[in-house]
C-alpha beads as a LAMMPS data file, in Angstrom:
LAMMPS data file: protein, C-alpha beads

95 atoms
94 bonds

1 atom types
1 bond types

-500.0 500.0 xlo xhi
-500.0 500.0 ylo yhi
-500.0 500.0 zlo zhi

Masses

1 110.0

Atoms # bond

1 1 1 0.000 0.000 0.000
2 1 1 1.904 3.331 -0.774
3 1 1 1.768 6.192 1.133
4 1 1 -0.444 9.223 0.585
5 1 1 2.178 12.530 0.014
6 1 1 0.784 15.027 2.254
7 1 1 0.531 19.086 1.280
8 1 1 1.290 21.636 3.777
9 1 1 0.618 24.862 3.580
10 1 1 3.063 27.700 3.510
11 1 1 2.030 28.696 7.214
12 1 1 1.816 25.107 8.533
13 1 1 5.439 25.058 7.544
14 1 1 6.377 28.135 9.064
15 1 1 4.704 27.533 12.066
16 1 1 6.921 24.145 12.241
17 1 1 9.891 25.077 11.038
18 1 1 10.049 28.237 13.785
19 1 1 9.572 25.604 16.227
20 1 1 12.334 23.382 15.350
21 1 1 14.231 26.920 15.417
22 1 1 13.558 28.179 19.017
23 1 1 14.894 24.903 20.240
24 1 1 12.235 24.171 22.683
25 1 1 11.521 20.549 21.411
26 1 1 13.918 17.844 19.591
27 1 1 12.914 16.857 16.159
28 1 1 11.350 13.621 17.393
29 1 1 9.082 15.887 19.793
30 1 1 8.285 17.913 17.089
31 1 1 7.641 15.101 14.368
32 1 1 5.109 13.613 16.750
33 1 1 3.703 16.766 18.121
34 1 1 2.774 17.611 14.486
35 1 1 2.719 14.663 12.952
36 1 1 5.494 15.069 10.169
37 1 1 8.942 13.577 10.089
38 1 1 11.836 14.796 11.852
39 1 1 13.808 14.710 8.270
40 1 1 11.043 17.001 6.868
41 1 1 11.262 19.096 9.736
42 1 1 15.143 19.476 8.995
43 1 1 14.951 20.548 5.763
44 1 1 12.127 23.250 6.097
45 1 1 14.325 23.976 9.379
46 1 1 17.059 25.058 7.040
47 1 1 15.271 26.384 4.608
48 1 1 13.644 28.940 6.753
49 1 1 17.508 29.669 8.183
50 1 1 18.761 29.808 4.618
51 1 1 16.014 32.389 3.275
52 1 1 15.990 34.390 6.578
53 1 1 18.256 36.846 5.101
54 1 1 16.175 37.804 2.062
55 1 1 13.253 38.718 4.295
56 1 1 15.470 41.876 5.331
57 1 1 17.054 42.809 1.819
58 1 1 16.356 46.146 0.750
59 1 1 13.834 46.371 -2.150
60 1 1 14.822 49.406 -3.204
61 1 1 17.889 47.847 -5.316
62 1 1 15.400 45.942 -7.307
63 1 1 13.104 48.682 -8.295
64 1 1 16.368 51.194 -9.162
65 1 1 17.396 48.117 -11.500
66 1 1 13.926 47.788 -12.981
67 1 1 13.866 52.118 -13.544
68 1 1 17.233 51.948 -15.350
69 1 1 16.217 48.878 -17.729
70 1 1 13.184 50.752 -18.242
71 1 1 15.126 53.905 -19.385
72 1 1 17.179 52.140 -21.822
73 1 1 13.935 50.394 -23.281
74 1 1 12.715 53.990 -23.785
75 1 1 15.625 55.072 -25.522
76 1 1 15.792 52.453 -27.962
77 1 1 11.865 52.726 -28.683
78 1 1 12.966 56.312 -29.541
79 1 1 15.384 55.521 -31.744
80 1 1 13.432 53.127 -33.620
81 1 1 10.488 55.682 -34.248
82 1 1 13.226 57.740 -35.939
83 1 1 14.687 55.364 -38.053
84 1 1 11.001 53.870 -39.171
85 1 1 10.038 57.833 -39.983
86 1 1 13.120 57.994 -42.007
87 1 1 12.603 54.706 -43.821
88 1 1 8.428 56.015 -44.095
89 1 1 9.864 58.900 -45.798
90 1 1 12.188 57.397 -48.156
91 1 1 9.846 54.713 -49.587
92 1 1 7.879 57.231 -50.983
93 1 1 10.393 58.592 -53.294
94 1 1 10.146 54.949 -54.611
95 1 1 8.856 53.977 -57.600

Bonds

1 1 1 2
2 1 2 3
3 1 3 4
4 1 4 5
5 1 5 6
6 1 6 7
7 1 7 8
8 1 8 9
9 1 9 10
10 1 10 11
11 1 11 12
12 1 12 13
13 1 13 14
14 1 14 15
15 1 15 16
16 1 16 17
17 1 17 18
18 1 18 19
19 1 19 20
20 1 20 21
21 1 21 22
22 1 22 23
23 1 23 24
24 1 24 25
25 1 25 26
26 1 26 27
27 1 27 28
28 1 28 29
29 1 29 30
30 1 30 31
31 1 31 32
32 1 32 33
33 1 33 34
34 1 34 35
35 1 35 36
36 1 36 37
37 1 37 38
38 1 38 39
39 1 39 40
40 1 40 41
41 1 41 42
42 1 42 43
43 1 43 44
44 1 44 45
45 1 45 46
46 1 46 47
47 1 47 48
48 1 48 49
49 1 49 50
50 1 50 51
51 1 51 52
52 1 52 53
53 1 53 54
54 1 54 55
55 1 55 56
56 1 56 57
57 1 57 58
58 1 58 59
59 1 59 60
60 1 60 61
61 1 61 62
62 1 62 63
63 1 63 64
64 1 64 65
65 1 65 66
66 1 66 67
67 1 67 68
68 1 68 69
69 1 69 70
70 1 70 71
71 1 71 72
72 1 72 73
73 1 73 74
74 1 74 75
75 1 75 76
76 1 76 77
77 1 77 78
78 1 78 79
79 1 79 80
80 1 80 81
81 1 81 82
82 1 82 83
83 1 83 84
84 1 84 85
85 1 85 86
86 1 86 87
87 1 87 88
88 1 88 89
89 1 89 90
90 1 90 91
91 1 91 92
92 1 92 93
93 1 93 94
94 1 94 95
């Protein structure tokens, strides 16, 4: 008979994975408390201290990044209108 795979939500996780973080509990506590394994427990244990850090990144970076890619894109979509005027006005001299 297999075994059903479970889904957990996002704040199920969290909820566990804090747990296993404050220290309170073992694993084996925890696994039984919530009914998961310890091995699961691990991982989302160290993902939660692996992605820590990009809770407190500054956003601003990425939107200064998206204004000067945006820039650019204008300046190129103004250059093209010129070029496609000039090519508009030179295929009318054509026969």
């Amino acid at each position: 008979m297999a075994k059903k795979r479970m889904n957990h939500t996002a704040a199920f996780k969290a909820k566990v994975a804090l747990a296993a973080v404050k220290g309170e509990s073992t694993l084996s506590e925890l696994a039984a408390k919530f009914g998961v394994s310890a091995s699961v427990i691990a991982r989302w244990k160290a993902k939660l201290l692996e992605e820590a850090e990009g809770i407190f990144e500054d956003g601003r970076k990425k939107v200064d990044e998206a204004q000067v890619d945006t820039e650019a894109l204008f300046t190129k979509i103004g250059k093209l209108e010129v070029a496609l005027d000039f090519l508009k006005k030179k295929s009318d001299l054509l026969p």
